[in-house]
C-alpha positions in Angstrom: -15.8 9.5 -3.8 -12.7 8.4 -5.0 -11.2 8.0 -8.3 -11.2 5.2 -10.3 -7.5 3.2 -10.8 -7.1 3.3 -14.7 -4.3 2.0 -17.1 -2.4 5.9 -16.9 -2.4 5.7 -12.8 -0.9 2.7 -12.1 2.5 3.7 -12.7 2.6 6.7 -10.6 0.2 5.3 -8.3 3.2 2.2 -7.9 5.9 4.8 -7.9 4.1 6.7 -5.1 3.7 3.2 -3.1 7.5 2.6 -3.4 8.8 6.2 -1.7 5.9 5.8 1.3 7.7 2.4 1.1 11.0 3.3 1.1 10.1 6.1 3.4 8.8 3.8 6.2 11.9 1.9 6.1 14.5 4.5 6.5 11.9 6.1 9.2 12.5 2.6 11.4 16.0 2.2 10.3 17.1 5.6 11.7 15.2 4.4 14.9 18.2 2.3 15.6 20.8 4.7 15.4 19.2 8.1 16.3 16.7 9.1 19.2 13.3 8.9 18.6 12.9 13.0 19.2 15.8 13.1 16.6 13.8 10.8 14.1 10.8 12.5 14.2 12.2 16.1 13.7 13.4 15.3 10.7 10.6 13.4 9.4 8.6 16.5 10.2 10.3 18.8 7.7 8.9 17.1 5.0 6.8 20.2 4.3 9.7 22.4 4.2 11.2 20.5 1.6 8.2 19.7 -0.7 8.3 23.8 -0.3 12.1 23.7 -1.3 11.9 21.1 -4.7 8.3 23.6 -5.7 10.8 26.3 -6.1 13.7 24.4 -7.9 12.0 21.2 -9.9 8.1 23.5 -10.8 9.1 26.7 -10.1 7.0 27.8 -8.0 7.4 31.4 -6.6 8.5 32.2 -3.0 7.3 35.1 -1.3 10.1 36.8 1.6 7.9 35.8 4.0 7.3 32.2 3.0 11.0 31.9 2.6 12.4 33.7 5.8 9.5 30.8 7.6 12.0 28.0 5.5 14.9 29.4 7.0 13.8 29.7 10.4 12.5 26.3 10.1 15.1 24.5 9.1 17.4 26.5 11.3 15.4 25.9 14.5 15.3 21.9 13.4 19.2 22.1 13.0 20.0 24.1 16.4 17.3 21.2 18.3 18.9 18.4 16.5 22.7 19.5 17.2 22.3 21.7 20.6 20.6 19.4 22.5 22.2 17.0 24.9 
């Protein structure tokens, strides 16, 4: 069912641990200082981003469609996060 932890995993398994780590941390250290609406917004667009370093770091292609939906994402996540009282 799952894959066996050899010698070649364990570095990118521990590599993996430490950004959820580090992730988790900034996640509940924003808490303090933003709303949790705010916090969770942002936290959200991970998708969009993973989408963003495929194209630049692997890449990947982008139709027009799939990158008009990045836009509009990240455009309606801006206007919630700095229109809103």
């Amino acid at each position: 069912m799952y894959d066996d932890i050899t010698r070649e995993n364990i570095v990118p398994i521990g590599i993996r641990m430490a950004q959820n780590s580090f992730s988790l941390i900034a996640n509940y250290a924003a808490l303090k200082y933003f709303s949790l609406t705010t916090v969770s917004m942002v936290m959200n667009l991970s998708p969009l981003v993973t989408v963003i370093f495929a194209f630049l770091f692997l890449k990947e292609r982008l139709k027009l469609s799939e990158s008009i939906v990045i836009v509009l994402g990240f455009s309606a996540v801006t206007l919630m996060i700095l229109g809103g009282n």
